[in-house]
C-alpha positions, 0 to 999 in steps of 0.5 A: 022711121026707126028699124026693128031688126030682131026677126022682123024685116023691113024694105023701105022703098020709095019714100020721101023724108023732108024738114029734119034737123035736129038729130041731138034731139032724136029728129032723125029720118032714119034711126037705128033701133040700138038699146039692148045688148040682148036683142042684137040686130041680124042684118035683116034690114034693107032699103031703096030710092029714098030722098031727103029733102031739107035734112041735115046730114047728121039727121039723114040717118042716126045711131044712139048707145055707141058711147061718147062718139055718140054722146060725149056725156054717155060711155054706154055701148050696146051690143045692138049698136056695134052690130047694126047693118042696113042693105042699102040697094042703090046708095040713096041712105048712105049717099054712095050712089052705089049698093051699099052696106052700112054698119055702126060705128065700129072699126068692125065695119071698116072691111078695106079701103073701099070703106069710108066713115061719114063723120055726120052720121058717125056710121061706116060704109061699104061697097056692097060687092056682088060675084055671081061667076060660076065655076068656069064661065068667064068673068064678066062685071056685076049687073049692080056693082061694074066691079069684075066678076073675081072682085070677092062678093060682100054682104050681111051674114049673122051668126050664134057663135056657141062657146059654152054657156059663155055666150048664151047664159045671158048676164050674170045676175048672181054676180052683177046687181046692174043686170037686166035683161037688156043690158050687161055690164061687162063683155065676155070676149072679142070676135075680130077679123083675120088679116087686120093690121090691130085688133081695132077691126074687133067688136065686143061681146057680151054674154048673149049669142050673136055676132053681124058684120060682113062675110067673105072675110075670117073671124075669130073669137078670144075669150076675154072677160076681166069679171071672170078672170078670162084672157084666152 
């Protein structure tokens, strides 16, 4: 089953995958829709009680386009890639166990501790933390997590960050005989997170609008783009 995370959102429930094993040759459960840098994924994707039976693990669920991580031959990284999120109810895809949110290959998706990298899928996961207290009632513990009440809630958020037309021009194609409408050769900044040790919790933009990754959390956006002669 391949997600197509452009405006179509899609609840995969109750469903069981069996016999998959051989992910190298695309013979994957669940595959991530990951090869444009223009049509970038907006969070929209969730699923439930799913079970795999007689699946390797690297072929439970797959990401394509992430560069060599993914294909040692390939060093092509699409935005669609850097930006893929599943909300995984109950942990059955990403093996949790517990609601989950899981995110591409990135370091963007690495939000604390509580985050793991599953190195046969290649994919990060986290906690999907819930706070539902209101202004002053008491804490009490999430109905889905068991985390305190005050534990800082976490989910999917996507936004259409406008700086310019640096964001929404899409690629140059005056200055790059490569564009198409699917793909640029070059980025035109870094949206990181605030409080990271290293920028390695950043991910590359190109020069289309919009940016997933997790909420309840500062981002913050540097204008960088070697073409253009940009270093902000």
């Amino acid at each position: 089953f391949q997600f197509y995370d452009t405006w179509v959102q899609t609840i995969l429930s109750n469903v069981t995958f069996r016999h998959f094993h051989s992910a190298l040759r695309g013979d994957c459960a669940v595959r991530y829709m990951d090869h444009s840098d223009h049509y970038t994924p907006q969070g929209i994707n969730s699923v439930i009680k799913l079970t795999f039976q007689d699946v390797d693990p690297n072929s439970v669920v797959c990401i394509q386009h992430c560069g060599v991580m993914c294909d040692p031959k390939n060093n092509v990284s699409t935005m669609s890639s850097r930006m893929y999120s599943v909300w995984d109810w109950d942990g059955s895809l990403s093996g949790r166990g517990v609601p989950t949110i899981m995110g591409s290959n990135l370091d963007w998706w690495n939000w604390d501790n509580t985050c793991a990298f599953n190195t046969a899928t290649h994919l990060w996961s986290c906690p999907w933390k819930f706070d539902y207290a209101g202004i002053g009632v008491a804490p009490y513990k999430s109905f889905s997590t068991g985390l305190p009440a005050n534990v800082a809630s976490r989910s999917v958020v996507f936004i259409e960050p406008s700086v310019g037309t640096l964001l929404s021009q899409g690629c140059d194609y005056a200055k790059f005989a490569t564009c198409y409408d699917q793909y640029a050769p070059y980025t035109v900044g870094r949206m990181s997170q605030w409080g990271k040790p290293t920028t390695s919790n950043g991910i590359d933009l190109g020069p289309w609008a919009g940016v997933t990754g997790i909420s309840n959390s500062g981002w913050y956006w540097r204008g960088k783009s070697t073409p253009y002669g940009i270093n902000g």
